[in-house]
C-alpha positions as CSV (number, residue, x, y, z in Angstrom):
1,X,-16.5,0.2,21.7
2,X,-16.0,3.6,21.0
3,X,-18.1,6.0,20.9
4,X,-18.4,9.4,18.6
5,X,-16.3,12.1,19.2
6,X,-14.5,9.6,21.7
7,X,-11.6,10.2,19.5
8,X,-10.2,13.6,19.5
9,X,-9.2,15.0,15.8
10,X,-5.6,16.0,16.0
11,X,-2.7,15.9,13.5
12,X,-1.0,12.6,14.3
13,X,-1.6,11.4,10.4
14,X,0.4,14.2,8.9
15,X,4.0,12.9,9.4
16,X,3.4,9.3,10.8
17,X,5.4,5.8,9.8
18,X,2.8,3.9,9.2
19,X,3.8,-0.5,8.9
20,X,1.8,-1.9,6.3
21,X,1.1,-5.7,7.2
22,X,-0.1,-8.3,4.6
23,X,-1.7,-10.4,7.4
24,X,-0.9,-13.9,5.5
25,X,2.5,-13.5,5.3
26,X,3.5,-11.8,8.6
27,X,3.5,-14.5,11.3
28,X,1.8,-17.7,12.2
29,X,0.1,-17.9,15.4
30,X,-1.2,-20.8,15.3
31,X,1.0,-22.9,13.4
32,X,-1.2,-23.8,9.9
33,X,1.3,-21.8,7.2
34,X,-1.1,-19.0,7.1
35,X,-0.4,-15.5,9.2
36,X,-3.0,-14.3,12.0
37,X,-4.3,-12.0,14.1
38,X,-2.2,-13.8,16.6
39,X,0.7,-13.7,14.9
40,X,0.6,-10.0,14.6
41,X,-0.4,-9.7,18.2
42,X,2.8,-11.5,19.8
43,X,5.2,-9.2,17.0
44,X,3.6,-5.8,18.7
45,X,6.6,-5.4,20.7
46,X,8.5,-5.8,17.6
47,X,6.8,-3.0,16.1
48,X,6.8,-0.8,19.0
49,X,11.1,-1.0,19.1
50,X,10.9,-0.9,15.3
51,X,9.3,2.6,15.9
52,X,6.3,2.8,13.8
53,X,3.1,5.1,14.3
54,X,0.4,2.4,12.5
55,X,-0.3,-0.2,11.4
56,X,-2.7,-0.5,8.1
57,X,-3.7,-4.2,7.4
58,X,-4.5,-5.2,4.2
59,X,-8.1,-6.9,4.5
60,X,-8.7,-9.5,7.2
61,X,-12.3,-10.1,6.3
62,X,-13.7,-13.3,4.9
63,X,-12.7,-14.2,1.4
64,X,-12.2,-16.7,-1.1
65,X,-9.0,-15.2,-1.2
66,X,-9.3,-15.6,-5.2
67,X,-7.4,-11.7,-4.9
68,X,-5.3,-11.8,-1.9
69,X,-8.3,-10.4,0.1
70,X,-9.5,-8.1,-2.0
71,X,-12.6,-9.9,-2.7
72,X,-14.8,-9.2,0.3
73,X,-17.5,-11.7,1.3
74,X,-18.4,-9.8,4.6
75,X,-17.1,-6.5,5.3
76,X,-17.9,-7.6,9.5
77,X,-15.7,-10.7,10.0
78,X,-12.2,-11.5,10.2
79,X,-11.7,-14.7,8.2
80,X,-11.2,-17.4,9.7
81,X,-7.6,-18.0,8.7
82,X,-6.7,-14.8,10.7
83,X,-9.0,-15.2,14.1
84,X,-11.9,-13.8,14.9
85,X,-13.4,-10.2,15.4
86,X,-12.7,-10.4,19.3
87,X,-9.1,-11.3,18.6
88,X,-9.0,-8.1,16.3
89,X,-10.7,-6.0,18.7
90,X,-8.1,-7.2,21.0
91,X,-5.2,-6.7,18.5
92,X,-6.2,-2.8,18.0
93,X,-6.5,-2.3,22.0
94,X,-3.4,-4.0,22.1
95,X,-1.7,-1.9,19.5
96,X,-3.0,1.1,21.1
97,X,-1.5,0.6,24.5
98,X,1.9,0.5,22.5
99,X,1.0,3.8,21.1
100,X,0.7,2.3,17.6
101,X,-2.8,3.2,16.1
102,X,-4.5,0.9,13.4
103,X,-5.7,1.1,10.0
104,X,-8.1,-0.9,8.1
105,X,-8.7,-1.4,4.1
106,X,-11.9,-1.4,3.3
107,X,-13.0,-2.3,-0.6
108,X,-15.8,-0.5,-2.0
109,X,-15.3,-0.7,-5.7
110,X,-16.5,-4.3,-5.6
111,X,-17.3,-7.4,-3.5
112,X,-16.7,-11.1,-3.6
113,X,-18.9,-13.5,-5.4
114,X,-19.9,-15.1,-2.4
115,X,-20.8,-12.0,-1.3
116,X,-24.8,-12.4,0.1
117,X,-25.8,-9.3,-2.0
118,X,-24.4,-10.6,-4.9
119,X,-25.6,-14.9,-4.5
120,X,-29.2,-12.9,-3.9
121,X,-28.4,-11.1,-7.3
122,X,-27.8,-14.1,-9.2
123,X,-30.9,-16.3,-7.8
124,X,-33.3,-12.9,-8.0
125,X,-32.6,-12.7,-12.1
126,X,-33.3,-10.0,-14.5
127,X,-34.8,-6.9,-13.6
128,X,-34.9,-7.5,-9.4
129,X,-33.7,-5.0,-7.4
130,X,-30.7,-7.2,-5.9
131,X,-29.4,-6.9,-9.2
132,X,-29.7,-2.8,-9.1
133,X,-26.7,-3.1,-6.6
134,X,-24.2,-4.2,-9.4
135,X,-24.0,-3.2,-13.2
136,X,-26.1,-6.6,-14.7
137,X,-26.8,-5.1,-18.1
138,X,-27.9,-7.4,-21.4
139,X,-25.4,-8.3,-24.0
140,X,-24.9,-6.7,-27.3
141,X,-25.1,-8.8,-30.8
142,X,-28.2,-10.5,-32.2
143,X,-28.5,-12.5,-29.0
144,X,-26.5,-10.7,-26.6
145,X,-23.6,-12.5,-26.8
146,X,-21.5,-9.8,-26.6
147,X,-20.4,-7.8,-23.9
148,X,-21.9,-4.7,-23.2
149,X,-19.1,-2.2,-24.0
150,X,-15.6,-2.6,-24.5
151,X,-14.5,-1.6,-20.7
152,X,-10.6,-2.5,-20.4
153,X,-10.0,-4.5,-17.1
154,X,-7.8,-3.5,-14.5
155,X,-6.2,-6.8,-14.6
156,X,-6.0,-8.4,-17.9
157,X,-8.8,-10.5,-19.5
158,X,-12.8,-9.3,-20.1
159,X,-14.7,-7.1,-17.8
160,X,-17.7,-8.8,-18.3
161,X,-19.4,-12.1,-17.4
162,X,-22.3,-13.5,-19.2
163,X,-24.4,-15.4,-16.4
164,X,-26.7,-18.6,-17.0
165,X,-30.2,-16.3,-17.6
166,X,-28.1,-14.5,-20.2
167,X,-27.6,-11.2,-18.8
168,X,-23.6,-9.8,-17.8
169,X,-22.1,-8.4,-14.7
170,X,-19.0,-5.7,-14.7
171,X,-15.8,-6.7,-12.7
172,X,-12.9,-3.9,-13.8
173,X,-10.7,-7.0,-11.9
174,X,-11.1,-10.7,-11.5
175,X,-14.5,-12.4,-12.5
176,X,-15.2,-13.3,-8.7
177,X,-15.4,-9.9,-8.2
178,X,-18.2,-8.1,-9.2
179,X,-18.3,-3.9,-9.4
180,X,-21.0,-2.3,-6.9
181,X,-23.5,0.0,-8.4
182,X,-22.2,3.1,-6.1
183,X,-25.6,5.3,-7.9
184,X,-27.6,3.0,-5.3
185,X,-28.5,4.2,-2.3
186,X,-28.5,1.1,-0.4
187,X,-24.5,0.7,-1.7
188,X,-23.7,3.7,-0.1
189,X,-25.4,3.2,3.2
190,X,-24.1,-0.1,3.3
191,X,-20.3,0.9,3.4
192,X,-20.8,4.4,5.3
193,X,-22.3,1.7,7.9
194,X,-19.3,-0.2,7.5
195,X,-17.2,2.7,8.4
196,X,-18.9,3.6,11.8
197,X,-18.9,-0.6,12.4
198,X,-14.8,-0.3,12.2
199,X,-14.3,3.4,14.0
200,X,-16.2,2.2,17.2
201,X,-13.9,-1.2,17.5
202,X,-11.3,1.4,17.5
203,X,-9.6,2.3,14.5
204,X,-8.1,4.9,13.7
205,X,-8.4,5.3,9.6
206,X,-9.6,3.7,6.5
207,X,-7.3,3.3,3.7
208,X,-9.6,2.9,0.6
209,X,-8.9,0.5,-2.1
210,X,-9.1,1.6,-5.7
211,X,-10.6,5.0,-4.5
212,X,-11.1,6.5,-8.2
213,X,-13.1,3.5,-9.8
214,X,-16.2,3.5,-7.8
215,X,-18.3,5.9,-9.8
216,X,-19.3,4.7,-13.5
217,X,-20.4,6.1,-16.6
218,X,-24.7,5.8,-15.9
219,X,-24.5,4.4,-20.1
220,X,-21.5,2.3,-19.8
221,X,-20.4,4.1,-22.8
222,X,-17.9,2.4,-24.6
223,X,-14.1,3.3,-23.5
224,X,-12.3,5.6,-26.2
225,X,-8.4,5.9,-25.7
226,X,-7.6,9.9,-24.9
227,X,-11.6,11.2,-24.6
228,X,-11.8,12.4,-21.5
229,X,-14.2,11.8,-18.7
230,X,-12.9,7.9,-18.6
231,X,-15.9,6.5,-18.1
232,X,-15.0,4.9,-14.9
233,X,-12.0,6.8,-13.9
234,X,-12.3,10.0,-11.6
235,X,-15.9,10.6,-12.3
236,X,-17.0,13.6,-10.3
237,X,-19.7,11.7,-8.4
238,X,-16.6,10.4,-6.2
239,X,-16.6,13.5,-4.9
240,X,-20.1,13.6,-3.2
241,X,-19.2,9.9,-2.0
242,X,-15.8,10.8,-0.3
243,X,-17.7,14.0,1.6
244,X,-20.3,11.4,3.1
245,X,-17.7,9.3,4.4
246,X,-15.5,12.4,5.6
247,X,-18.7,13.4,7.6
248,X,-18.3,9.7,9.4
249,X,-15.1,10.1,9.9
250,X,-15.1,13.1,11.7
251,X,-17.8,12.0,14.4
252,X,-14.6,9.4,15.6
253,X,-11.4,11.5,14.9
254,X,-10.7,9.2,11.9
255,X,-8.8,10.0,8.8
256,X,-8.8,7.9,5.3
257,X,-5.5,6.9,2.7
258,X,-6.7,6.9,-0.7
259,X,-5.7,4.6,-3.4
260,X,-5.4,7.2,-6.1
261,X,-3.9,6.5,-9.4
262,X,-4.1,9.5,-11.1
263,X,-1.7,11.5,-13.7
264,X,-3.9,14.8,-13.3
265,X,-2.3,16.6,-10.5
266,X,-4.9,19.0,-10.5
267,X,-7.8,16.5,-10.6
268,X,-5.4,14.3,-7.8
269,X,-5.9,17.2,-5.5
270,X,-9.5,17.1,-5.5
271,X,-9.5,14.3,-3.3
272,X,-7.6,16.0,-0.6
273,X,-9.8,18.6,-0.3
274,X,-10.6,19.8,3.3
275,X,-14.2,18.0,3.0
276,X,-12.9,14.7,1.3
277,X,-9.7,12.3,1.9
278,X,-7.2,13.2,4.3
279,X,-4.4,11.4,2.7
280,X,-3.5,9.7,-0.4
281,X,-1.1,7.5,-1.7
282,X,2.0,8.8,-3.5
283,X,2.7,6.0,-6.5
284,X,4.9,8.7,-8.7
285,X,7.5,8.5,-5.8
286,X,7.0,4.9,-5.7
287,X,7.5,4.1,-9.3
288,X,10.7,6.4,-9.9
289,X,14.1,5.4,-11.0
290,X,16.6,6.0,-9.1
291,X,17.8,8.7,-10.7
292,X,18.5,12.0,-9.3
293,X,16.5,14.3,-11.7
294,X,13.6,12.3,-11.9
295,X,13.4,12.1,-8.3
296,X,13.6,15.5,-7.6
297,X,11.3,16.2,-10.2
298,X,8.7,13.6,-8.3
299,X,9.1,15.4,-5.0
300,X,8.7,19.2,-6.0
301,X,5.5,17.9,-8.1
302,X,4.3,15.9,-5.4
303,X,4.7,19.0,-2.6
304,X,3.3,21.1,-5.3
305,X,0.0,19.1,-6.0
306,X,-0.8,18.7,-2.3
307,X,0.1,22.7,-1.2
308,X,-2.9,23.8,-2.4
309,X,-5.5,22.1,-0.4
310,X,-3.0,22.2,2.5
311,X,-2.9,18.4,2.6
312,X,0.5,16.3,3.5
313,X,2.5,14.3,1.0
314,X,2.7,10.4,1.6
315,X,6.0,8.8,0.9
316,X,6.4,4.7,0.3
317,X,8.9,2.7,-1.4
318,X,6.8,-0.9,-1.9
319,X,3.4,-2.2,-1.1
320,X,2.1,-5.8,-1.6
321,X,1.3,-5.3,-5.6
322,X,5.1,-4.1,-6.3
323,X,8.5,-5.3,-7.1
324,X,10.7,-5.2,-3.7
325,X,12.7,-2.3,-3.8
326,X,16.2,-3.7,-3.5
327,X,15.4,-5.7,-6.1
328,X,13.6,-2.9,-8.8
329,X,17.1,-1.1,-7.3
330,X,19.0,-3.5,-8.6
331,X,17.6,-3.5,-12.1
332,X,18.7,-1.9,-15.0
333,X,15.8,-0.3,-15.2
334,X,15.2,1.3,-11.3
335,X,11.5,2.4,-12.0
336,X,8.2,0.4,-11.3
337,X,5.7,-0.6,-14.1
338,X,2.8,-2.9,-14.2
339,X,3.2,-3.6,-17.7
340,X,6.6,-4.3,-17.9
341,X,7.3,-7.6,-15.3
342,X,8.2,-10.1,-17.0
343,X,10.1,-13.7,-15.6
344,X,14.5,-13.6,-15.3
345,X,14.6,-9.7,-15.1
346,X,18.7,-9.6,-13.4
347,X,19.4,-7.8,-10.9
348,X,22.6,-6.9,-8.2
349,X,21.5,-7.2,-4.8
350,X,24.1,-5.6,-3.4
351,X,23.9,-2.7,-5.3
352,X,19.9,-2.5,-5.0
353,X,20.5,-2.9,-1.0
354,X,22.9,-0.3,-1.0
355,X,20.5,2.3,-3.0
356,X,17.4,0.8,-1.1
357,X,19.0,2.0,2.4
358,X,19.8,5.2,0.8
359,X,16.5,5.8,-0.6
360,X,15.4,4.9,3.0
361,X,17.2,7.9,4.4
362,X,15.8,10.5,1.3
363,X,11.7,9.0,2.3
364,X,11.9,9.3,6.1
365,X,13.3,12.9,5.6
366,X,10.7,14.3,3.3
367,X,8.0,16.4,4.4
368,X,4.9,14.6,5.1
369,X,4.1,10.6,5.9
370,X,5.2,7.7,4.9
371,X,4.2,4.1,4.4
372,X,6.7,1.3,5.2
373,X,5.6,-2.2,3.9
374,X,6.6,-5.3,6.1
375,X,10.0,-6.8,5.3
376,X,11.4,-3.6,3.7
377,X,13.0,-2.8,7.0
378,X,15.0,-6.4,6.9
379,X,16.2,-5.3,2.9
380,X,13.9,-8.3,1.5
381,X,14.3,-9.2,-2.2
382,X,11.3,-10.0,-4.5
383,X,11.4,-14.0,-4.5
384,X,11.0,-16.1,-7.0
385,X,7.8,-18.2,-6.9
386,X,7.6,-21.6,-8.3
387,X,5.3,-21.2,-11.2
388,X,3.5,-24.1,-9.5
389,X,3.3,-22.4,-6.6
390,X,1.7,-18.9,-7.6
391,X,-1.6,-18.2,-6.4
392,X,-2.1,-14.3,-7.4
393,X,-4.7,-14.1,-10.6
394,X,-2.5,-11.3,-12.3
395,X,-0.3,-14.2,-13.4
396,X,-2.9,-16.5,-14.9
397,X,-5.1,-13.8,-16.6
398,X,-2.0,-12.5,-18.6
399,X,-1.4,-15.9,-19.7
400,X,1.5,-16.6,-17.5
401,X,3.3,-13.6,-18.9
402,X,3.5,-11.7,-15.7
403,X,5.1,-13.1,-12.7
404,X,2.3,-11.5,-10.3
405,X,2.8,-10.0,-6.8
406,X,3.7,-13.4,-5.0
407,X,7.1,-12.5,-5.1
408,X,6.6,-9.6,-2.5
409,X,4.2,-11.8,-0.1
410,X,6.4,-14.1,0.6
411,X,6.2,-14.8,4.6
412,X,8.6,-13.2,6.7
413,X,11.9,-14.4,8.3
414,X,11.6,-13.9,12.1
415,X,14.5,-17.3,13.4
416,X,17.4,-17.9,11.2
417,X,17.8,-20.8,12.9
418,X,14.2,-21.9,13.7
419,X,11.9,-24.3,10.8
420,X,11.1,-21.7,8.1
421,X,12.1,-19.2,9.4
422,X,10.0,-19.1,12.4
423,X,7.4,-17.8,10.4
424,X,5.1,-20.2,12.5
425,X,6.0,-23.8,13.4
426,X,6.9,-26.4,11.3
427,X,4.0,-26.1,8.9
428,X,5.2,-24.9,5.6
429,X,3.7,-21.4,4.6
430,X,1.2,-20.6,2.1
431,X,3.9,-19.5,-0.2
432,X,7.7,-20.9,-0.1
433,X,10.3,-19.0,1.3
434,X,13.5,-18.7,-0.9
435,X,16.8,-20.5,0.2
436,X,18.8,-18.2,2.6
437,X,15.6,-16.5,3.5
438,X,17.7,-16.9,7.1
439,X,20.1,-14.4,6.2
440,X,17.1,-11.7,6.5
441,X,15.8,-13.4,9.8
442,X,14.9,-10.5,12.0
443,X,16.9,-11.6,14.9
444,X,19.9,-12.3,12.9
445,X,19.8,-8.2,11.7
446,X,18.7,-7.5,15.3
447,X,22.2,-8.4,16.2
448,X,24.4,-6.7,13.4
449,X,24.8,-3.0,13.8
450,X,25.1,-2.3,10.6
451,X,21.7,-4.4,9.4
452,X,18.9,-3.1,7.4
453,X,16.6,-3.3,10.6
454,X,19.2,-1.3,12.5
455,X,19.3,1.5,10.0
456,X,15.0,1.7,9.9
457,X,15.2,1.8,14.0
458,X,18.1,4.6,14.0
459,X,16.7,6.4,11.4
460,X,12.8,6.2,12.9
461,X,13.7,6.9,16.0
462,X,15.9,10.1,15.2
463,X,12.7,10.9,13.1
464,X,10.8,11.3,16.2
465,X,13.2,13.1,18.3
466,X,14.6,15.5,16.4
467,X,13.1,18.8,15.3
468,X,12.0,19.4,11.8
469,X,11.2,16.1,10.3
470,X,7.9,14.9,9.5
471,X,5.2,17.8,8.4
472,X,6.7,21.1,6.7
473,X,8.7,23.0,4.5
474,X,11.9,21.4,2.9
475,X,14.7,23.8,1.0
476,X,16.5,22.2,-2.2
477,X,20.7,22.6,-1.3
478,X,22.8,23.9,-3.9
479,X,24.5,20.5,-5.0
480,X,26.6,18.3,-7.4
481,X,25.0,17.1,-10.2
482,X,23.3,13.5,-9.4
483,X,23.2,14.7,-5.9
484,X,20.1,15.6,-3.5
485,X,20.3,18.1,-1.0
486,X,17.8,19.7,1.3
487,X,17.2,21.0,4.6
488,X,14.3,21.0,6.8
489,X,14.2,24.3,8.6
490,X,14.9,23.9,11.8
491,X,16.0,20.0,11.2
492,X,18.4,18.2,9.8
493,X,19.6,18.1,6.1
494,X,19.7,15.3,4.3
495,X,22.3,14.7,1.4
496,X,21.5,11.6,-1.2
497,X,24.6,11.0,-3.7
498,X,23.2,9.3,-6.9
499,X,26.7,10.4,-9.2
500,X,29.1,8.3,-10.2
501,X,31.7,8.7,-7.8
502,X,32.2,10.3,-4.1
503,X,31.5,13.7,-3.2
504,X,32.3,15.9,-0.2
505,X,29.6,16.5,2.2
506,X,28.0,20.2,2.7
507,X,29.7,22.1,6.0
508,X,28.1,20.7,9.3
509,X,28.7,20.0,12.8
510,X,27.3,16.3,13.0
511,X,26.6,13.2,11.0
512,X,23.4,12.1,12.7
513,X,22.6,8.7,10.5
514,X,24.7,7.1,7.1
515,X,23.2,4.9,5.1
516,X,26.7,3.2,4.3
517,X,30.3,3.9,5.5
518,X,32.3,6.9,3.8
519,X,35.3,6.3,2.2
520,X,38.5,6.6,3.2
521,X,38.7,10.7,2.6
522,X,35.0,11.3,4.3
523,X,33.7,11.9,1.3
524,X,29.7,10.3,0.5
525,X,30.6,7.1,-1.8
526,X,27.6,6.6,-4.6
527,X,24.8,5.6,-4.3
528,X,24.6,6.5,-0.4
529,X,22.6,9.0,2.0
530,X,23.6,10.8,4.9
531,X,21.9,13.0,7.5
532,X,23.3,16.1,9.1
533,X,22.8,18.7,12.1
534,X,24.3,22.0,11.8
């Protein structure tokens, strides 16, 4: 184990590639349809060639699995399904000798139900203090058959659950699991000891889950659309938490990734305060069109939020909640929103692939980090579930009007020619792979020079040996309209042509990386990127 200040503090955080893996749906180890900690252990090399810095793994812990994960029954073992805390200890030695450093996701908004805080809540009843570590409250109505207040969930459906002795519990998500009271001491000792339990197995950061939900309104006061403080958004106790954990961190070298959805850049930048987060996730950039304004627009307010408190910019195209990116490419409409999936959206494949390596090209060259999610470097499409097959609860609570986030979870394609993709053996995985899931297969694109994986590899490994990516300054180009063009003092520049038809590239003396061929006259087709040196 590691000990305290074992870990020197240095910079490594503020221009790293960081792999997100979804542990389920990365590889099978051990043959039962579900990824592993052995899976993920035998792919290191994979990861190592494919160039990245991290690795951030969504939660590993036990669970129902009722959210993917995100309902944590024990913050100290690895579920079963994935291995065991030895073989995780093992993975993030492992990893380290590769030179890739691990992340873990810890969840402190709320816990599972089977959580042993929470089955002590429910068997202690009304008024114990087991229950003063979640928000039980009595009902409203003549005989509190109502909820509380009027809280809107973060998934659809009620925020409240009336239990057997009559009282309710909060859960801003699914009804298996419940919100934490974070104005209890023992709720905040619990995770802080959680923390220090992770950094001295060896990790190198946290990313936080639903960072900005934790602190509640101490009346529950009913939610008004447009009056501001939301009363469980952004309240400024968060603040006071994230300094307590930034104190942990610092004894190991670690740094945090905050789940921030925010539309105050101001009030964003709080968290990235010298004493607070380190990072925090970018989800403007992520839910853009692919349109040239707007996304210029994104990155000057993005640099421009985070210059003040000095902190770096994170970058990422996908995660495991979002449409795929060469599909949402594909789309009419390019951007990302929650409340606007809906089943049969078309889309062009080969056009979104085409702006999806482009758009790889523009994120790797921005200043700052950025956060690849697992099966964006082979150009995977969002799937298409069989409703019978759909497991995530954002699809039943909105009445089966939402597809939910199966679609991007789908196990990976590691064989073409192996059984399902040698994902695992010949156990069929948790969720279904689409046909000609081959065509993606990792060693088939490992072959073709011109393959998605190819371009991630090129384009990550000029990243790290060429002066002026990552970290700095970046200078806007004087450029066509619908183009992108900026240079990284000292770097490279990076051209991104979103018009409608070719256009010459800048002066320069070489072409380091292209996203796609240019045509016939050298000009930069649409919809494609190019690097240059001077």
């Amino acid at each position: 184990m590691a000990a305290p200040n074992s870990h020197p503090t240095d910079d490594w955080w503020r221009d790293a590639v960081i792999y997100q893996v979804y542990p389920r749906s990365f590889a099978d180890g051990d043959g039962d349809g579900t990824g592993d900690l052995a899976g993920v252990r035998a792919r290191l090399p994979y990861l190592a060639e494919l160039g990245v810095d991290a690795v951030w793994f969504t939660p590993w812990y036990v669970s129902p699995l009722v959210d993917g994960g995100y309902d944590v029954a024990d913050y100290r073992t690895i579920d079963p399904a994935f291995g065991t805390l030895g073989e995780a200890e093992k993975l993030i030695a492992e990893a380290r000798e590769l030179g890739i450093r691990t992340i873990v996701d810890i969840v402190p908004n709320h816990v599972s139900d089977q959580h042993a805080w929470f089955r002590a809540a429910l068997a202690a009843g009304p008024g114990s203090a087991e229950r003063k570590r979640f928000h039980f409250r009595p009902g409203r109505g003549e005989n509190g058959e109502l909820p509380p207040n009027n809280w809107p969930s973060q998934f659809s459906g009620p925020t409240w659950t009336r239990v057997p002795d009559g009282e309710w519990y909060l859960h801003l998500f699914t009804p298996e699991q419940p919100d934490l009271n974070w104005a209890h001491p023992e709720v905040r000792q619990e995770h802080e000891d959680v923390l220090r339990f992770w950094f001295e197995r060896g990790v190198a950061g946290v990313r936080i889950d639903s960072a900005a939900l934790l602190a509640k309104d101490p009346a529950l006061a009913d939610f008004e659309e447009g009056v501001d403080p939301h009363p469980y958004i952004d309240q400024d106790e968060l603040h006071d938490i994230y300094r307590s954990w930034r104190a942990v961190a610092d004894e190991y070298g670690g740094v945090f990734v905050g789940e921030v959805w925010l539309p105050d850049a101001e009030r964003f930048a709080r968290y990235l305060r010298p004493d607070e987060l380190h990072t925090a996730f970018n989800f403007n950039f992520l839910s853009c069109p692919w349109d040239a304004d707007r996304l210029r627009r994104t990155i000057d307010d993005t640099l421009a939020e985070h210059a003040p408190v000095g902190a770096p910019a994170t970058w990422v195209l996908c995660n495991h909640d979002v449409t795929r990116t060469v599909t949402r490419y594909g789309r009419e409409e390019t951007g990302f929103d929650f409340a606007k999936k809906t089943f049969g959206t078309p889309t062009d494949l080969a056009l979104g692939t085409r702006r999806a390596r482009a758009a790889a090209l523009l994120t790797l060259a921005l200043p700052g980090s950025v956060y690849l999610y697992q099966g964006e470097e082979l150009g995977l499409p969002e799937a298409d579930v069989p409703l019978d097959r759909i497991q995530d609860p954002m699809h039943f609570r909105s009445g089966g009007v939402d597809p939910g986030r199966d679609g991007c979870r789908v196990p990976l394609p590691w064989t073409a020619d192996a059984p399902y993709c040698g994902f695992g053996s010949e156990t069929e995985p948790w969720l279904p792979q689409p046909a000609g899931w081959s065509a993606y297969a990792a060693d088939r694109q490992s072959a073709d020079p011109e393959s998605m994986l190819n371009l991630y590899r090129r384009a990550l490994s000029l990243r790290r040996t060429t002066d002026g990516f990552g970290d700095g300054p970046l200078d806007w180009l004087s450029s066509p309209d619908g183009v992108l063009s900026f240079r990284r003092p000292g770097g490279p520049t990076c051209v991104v042509n979103l018009s409608p038809g070719p256009v010459d590239l800048p002066e320069h003396g070489t072409l380091l990386l292209r996203s796609g061929p240019l045509d016939a006259d050298g000009r930069l087709p649409r919809d494609t990127a190019v690097w240059l040196r001077a």
